[in-house]
C-alpha positions as CSV (number, residue, x, y, z in Angstrom):
1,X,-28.7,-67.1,-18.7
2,X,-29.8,-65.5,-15.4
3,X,-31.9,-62.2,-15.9
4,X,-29.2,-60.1,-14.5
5,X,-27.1,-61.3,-17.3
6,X,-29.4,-60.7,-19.8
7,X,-30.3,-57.0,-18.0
8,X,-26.1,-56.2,-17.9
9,X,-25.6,-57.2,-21.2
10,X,-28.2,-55.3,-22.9
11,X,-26.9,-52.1,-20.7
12,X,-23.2,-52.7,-22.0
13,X,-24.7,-52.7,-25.6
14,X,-26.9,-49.5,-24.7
15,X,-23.8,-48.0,-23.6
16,X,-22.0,-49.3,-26.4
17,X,-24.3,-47.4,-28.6
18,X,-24.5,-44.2,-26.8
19,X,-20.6,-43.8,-27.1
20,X,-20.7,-44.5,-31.3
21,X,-23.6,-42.0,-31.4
22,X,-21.3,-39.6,-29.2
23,X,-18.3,-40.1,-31.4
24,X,-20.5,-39.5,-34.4
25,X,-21.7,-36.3,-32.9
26,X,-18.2,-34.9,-32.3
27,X,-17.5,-35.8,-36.0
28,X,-20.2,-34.5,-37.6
29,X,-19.5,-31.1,-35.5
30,X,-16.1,-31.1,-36.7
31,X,-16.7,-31.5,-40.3
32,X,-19.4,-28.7,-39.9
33,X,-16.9,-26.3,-38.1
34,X,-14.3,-27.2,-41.2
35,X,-17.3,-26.9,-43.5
36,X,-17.9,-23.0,-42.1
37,X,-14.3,-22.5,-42.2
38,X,-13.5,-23.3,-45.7
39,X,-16.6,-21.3,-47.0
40,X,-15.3,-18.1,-44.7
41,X,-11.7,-19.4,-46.6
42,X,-13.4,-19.4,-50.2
43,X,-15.6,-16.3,-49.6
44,X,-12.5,-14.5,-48.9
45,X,-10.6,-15.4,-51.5
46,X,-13.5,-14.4,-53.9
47,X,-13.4,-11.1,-52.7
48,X,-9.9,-11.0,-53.0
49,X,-9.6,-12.5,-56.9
50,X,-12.5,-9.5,-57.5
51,X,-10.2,-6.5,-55.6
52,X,-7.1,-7.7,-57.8
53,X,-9.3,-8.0,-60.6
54,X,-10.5,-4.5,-60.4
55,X,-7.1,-3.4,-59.5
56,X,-5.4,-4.6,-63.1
57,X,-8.4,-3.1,-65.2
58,X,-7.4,0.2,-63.4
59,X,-3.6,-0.1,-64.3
60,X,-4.9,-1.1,-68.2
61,X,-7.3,1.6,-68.5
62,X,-4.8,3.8,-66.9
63,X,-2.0,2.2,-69.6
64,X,-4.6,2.6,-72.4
65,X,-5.7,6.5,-71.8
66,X,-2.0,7.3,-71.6
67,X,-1.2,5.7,-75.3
């Protein structure tokens, strides 16, 4: 096999390679946006669970002073 052969195939593969380390890049970036998004998401709700929380041990102490 001629050296320009040789020299064209080895620069397909580089390419080759370049592109799967690209795609894996965008990946890994999307699953860390989704990641950041679903701990903002959980956080959230957390926050929420604790303001209804505090709200029903106001309506029970509020029940409980009246009785």
């Amino acid at each position: 096999m001629p050296w320009q052969a040789q020299e064209g195939d080895q620069r397909q593969k580089i390419l080759a390679g370049n592109q799967k380390l690209f795609e894996g890049s965008e990946r890994l970036n999307e699953t860390q946006r989704i990641a950041y998004e679903s701990e903002a998401i959980g956080t959230q709700t957390i926050i929420d669970l604790k303001r209804q929380k505090d709200t029903l041990l106001r309506a029970r102490d509020g029940v409980s002073n009246r009785v």
